[in-house]
N, CA, C and O atoms as CSV, one atom per row, in Angstrom:
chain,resi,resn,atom,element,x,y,z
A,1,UNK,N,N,-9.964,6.863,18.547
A,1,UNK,CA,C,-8.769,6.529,17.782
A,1,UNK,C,C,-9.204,6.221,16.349
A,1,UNK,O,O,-10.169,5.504,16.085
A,2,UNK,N,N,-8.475,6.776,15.506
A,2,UNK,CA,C,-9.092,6.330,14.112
A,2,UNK,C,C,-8.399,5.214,13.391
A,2,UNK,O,O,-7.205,4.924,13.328
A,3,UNK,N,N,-9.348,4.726,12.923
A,3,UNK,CA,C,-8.519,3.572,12.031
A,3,UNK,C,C,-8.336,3.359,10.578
A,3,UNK,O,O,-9.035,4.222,10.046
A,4,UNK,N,N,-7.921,2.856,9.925
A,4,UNK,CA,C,-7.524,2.646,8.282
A,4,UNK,C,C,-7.509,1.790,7.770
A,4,UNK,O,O,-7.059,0.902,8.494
A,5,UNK,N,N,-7.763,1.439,6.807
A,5,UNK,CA,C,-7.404,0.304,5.635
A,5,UNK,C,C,-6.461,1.015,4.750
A,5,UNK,O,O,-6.662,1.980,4.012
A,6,UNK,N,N,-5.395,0.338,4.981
A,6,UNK,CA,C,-4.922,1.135,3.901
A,6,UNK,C,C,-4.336,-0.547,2.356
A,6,UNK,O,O,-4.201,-1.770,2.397
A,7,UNK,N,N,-4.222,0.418,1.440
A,7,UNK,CA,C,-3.547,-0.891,0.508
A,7,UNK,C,C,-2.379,-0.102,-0.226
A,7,UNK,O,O,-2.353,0.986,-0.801
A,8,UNK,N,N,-1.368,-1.133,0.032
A,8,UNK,CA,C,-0.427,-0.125,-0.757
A,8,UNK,C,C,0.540,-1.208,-1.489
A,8,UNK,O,O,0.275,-2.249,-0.888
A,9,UNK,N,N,1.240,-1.425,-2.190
A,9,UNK,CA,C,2.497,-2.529,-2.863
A,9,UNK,C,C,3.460,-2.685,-2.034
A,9,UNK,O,O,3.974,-1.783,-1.372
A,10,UNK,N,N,3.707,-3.644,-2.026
A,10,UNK,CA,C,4.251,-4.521,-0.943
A,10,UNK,C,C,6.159,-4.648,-2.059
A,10,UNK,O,O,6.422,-4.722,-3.259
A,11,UNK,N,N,6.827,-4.616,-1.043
A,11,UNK,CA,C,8.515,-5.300,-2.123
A,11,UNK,C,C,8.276,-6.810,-1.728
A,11,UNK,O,O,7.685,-7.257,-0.745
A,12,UNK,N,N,9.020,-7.599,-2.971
A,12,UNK,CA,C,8.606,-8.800,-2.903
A,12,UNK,C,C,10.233,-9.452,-3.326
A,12,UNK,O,O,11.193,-8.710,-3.538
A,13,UNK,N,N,10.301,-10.991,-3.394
A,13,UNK,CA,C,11.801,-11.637,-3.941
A,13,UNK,C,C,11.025,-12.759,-4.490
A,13,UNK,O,O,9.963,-13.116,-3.980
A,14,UNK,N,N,11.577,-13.357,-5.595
A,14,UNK,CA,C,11.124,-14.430,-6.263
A,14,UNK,C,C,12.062,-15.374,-5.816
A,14,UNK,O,O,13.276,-15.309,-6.008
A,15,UNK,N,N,11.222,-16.592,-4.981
A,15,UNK,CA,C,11.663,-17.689,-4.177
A,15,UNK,C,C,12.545,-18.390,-5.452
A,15,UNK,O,O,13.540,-18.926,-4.965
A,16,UNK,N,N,12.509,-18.520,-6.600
A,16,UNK,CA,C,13.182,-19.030,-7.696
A,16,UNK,C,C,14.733,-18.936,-8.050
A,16,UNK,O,O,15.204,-17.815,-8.246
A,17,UNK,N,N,15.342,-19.779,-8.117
A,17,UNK,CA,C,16.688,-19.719,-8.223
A,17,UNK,C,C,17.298,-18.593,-9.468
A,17,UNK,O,O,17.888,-17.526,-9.638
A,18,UNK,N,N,16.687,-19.679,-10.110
A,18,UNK,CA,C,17.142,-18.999,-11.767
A,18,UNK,C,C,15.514,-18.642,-12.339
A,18,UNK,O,O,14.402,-19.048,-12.001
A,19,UNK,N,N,15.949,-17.779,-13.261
A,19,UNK,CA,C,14.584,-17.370,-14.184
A,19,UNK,C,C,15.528,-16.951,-15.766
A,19,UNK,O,O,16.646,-16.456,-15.906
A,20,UNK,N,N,14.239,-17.521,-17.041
A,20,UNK,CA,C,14.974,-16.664,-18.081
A,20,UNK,C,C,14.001,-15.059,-17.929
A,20,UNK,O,O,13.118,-14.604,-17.202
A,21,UNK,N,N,14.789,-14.641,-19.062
A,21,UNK,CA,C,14.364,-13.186,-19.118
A,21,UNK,C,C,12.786,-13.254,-19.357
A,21,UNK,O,O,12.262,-12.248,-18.878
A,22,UNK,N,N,11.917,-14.070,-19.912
A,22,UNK,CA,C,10.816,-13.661,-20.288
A,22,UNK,C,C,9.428,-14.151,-18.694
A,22,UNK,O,O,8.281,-13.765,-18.469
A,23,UNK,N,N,10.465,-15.230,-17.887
A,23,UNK,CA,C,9.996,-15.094,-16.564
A,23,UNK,C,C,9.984,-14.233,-15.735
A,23,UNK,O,O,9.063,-14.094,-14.929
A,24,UNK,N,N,11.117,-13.429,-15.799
A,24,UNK,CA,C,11.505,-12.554,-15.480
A,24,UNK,C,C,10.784,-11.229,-15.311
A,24,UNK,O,O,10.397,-10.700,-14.269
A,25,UNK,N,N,10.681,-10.764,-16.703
A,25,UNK,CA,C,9.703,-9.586,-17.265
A,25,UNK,C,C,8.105,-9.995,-16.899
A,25,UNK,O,O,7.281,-9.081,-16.872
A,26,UNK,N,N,7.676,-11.387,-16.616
A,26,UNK,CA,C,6.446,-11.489,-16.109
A,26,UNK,C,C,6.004,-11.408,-14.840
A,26,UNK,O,O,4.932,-10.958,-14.434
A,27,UNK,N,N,7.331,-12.093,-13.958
A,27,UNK,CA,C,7.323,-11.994,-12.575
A,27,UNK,C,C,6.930,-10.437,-11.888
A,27,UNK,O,O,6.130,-10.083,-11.021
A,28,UNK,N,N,8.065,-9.623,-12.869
A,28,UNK,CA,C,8.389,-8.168,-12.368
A,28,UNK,C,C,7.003,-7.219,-12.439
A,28,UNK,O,O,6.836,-6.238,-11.714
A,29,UNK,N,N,5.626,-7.891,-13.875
A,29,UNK,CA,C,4.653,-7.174,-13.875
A,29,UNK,C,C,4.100,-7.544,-12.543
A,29,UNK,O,O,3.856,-6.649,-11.734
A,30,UNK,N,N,3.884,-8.797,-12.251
A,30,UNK,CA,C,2.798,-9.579,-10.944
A,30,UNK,C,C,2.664,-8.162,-9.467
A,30,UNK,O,O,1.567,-7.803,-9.041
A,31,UNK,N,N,3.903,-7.631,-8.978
A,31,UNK,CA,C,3.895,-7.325,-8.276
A,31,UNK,C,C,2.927,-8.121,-6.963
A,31,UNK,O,O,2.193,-9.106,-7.039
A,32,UNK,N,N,3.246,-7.320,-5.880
A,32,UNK,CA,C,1.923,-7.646,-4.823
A,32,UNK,C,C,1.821,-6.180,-3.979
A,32,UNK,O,O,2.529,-5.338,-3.427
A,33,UNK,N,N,0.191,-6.555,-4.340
A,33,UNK,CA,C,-0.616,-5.380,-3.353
A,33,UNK,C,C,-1.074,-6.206,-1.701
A,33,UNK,O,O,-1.376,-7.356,-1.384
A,34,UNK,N,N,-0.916,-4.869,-0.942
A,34,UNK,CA,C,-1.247,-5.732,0.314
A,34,UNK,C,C,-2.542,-4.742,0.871
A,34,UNK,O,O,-2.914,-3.647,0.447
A,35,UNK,N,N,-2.967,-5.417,1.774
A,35,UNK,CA,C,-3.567,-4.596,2.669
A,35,UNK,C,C,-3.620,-4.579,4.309
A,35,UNK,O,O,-3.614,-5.707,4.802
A,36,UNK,N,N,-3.657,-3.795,4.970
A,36,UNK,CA,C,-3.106,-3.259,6.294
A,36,UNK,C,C,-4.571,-2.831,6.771
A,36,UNK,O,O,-5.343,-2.300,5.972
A,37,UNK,N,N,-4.988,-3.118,8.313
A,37,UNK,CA,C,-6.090,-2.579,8.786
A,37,UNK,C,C,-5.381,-2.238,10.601
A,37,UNK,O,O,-5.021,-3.161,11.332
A,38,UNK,N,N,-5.340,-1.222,10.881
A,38,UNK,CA,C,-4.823,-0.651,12.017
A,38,UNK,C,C,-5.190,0.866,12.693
A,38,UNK,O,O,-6.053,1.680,12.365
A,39,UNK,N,N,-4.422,0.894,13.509
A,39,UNK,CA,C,-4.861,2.135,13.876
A,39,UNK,C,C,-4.030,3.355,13.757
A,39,UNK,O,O,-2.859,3.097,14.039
A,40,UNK,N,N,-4.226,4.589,13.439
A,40,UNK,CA,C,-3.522,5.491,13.140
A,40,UNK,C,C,-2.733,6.007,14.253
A,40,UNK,O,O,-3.269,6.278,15.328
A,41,UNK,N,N,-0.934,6.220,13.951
A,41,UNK,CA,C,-0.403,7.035,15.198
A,41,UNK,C,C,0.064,7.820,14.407
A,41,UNK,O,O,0.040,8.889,15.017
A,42,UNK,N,N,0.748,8.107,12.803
A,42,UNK,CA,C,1.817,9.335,13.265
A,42,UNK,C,C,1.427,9.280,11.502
A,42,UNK,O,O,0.990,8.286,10.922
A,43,UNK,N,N,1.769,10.843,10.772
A,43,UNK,CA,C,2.149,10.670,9.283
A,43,UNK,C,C,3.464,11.642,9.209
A,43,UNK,O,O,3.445,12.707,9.826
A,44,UNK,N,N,4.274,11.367,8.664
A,44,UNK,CA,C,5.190,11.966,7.685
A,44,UNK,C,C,5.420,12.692,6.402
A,44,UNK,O,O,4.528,12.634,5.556
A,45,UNK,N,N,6.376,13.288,6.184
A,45,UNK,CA,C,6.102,13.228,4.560
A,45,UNK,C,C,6.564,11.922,4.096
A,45,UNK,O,O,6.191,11.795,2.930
A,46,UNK,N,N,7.262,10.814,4.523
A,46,UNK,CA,C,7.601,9.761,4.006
A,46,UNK,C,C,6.883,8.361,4.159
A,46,UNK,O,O,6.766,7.414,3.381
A,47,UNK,N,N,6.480,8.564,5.350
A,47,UNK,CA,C,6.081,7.527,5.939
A,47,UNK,C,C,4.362,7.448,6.860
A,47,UNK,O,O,4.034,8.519,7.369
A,48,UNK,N,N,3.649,6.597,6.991
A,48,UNK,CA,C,2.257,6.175,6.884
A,48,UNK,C,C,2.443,5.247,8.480
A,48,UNK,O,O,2.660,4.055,8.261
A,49,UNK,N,N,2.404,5.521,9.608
A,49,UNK,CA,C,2.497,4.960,10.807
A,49,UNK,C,C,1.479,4.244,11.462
A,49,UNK,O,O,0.761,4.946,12.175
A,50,UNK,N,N,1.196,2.953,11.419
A,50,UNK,CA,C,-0.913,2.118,12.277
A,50,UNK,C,C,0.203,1.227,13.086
A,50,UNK,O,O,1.360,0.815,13.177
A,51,UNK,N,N,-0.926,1.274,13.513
A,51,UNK,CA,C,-0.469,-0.015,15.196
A,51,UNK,C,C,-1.748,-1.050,14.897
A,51,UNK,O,O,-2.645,-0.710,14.126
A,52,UNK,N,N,-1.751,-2.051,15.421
A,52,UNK,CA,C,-2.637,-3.312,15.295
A,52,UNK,C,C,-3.277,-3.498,16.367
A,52,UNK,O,O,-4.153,-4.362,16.400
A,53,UNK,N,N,-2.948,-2.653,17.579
A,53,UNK,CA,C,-4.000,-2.526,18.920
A,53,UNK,C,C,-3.141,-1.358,19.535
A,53,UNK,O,O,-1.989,-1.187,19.136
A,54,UNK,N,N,-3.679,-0.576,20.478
A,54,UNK,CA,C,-3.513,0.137,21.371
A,54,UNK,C,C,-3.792,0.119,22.342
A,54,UNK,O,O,-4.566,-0.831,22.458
A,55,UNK,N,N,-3.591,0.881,23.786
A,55,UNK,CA,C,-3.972,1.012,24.684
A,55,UNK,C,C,-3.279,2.321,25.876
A,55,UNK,O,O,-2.137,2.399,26.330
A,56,UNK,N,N,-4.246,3.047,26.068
A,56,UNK,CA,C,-3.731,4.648,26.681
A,56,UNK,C,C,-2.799,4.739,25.820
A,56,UNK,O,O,-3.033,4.560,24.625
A,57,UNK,N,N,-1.796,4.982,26.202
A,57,UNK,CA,C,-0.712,5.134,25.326
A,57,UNK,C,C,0.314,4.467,24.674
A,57,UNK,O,O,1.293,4.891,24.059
A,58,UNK,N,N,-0.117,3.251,24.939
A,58,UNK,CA,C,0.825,2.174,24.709
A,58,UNK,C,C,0.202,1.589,22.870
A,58,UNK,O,O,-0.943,1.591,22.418
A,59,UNK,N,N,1.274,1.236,22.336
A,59,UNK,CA,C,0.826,1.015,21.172
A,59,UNK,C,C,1.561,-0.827,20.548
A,59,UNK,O,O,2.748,-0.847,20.225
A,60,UNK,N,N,0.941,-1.831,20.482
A,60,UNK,CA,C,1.207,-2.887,19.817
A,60,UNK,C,C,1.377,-3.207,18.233
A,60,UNK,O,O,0.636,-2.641,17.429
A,61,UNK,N,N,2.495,-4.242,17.751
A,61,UNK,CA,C,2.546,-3.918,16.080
A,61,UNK,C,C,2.276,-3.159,15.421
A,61,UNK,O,O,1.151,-3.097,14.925
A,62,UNK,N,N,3.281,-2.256,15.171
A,62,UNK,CA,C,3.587,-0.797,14.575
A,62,UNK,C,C,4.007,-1.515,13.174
A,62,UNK,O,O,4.647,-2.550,12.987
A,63,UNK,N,N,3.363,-0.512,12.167
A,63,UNK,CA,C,3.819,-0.942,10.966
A,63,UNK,C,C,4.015,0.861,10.485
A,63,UNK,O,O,3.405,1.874,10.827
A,64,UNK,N,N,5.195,0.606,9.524
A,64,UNK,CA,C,5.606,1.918,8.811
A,64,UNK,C,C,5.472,1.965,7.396
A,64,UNK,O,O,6.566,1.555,7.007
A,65,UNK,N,N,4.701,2.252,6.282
A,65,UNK,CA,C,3.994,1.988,4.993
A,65,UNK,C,C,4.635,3.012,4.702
A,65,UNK,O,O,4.308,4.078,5.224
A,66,UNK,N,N,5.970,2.932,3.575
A,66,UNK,CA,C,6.451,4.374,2.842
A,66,UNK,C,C,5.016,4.831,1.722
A,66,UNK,O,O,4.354,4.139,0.948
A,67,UNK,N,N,4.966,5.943,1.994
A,67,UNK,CA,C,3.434,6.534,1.222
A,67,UNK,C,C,3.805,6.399,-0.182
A,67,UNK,O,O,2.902,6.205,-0.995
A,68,UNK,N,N,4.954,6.473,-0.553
A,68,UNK,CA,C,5.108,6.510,-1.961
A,68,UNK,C,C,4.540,4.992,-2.478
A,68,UNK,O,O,4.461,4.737,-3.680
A,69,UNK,N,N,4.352,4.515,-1.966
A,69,UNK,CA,C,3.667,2.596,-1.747
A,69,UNK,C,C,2.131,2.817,-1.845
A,69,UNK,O,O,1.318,2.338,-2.636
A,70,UNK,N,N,2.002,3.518,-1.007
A,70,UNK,CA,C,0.146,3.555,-1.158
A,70,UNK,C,C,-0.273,3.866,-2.054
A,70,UNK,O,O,0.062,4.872,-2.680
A,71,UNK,N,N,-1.508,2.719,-2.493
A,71,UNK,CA,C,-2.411,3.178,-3.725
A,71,UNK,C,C,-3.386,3.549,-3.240
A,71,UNK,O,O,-4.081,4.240,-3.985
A,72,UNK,N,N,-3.822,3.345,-2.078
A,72,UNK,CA,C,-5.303,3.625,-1.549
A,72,UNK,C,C,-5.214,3.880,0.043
A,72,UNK,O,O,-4.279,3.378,0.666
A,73,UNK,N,N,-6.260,4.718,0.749
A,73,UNK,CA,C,-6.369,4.324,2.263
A,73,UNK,C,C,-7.862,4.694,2.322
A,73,UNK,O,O,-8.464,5.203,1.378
A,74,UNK,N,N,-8.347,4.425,3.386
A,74,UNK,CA,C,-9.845,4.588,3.930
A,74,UNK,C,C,-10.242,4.410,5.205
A,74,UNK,O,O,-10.359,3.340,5.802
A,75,UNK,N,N,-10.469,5.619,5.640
A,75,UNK,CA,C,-10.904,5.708,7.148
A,75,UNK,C,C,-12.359,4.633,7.466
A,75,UNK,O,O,-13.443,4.673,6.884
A,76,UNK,N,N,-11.933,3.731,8.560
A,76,UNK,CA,C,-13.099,2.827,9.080
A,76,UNK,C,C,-13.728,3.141,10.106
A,76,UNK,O,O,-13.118,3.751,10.984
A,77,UNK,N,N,-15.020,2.838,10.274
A,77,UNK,CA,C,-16.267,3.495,11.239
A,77,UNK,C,C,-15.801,2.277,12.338
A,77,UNK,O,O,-16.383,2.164,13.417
C-alpha cells in the first residue's frame, strides 16, 4: 500500500469577532498550510483520497484534499 505526505492549504475562519481592514489584509496573508500522512486509495481530477489505516479492504479516516490545495506530496518508504 503506498503512502504520502502530502501538504497542501488548509480553509481557515478567524475566531475574531470584528477586525479593521489592515487586520484583516494581514490575517488573509497568514493562511495555513497543513500536512496529512496516510495512505493512498483513489485520485481524481479534483480530488486527492488517504485513509489513516487500512485493512484488506476496509479503510479507516478517509480524508479528501481538493488538489487544487496541494502544494506538495511525497511518496514514503
Amino acid at each position: 500500500m503506498r503512502k504520502l505526505e502530502v501538504t497542501w492549504m488548509d480553509s481557515c475562519s478567524c475566531t475574531k469577532s470584528w477586525s479593521t481592514r489592515e487586520e484583516a489584509l494581514e490575517w488573509a496573508e497568514e493562511g495555513v498550510i497543513a500536512q496529512t500522512v496516510g495512505y493512498f486509495v483513489s485520485e481524481s481530477k479534483d480530488w486527492l483520497t488517504l485513509a489513516a489505516s487500512y485493512h484488506e479492504d476496509q479503510y479507516g479516516g478517509l480524508w479528501n484534499i481538493p488538489k487544487g490545495c496541494i502544494v506538495r506530496r511525497r511518496r514514503l518508504k
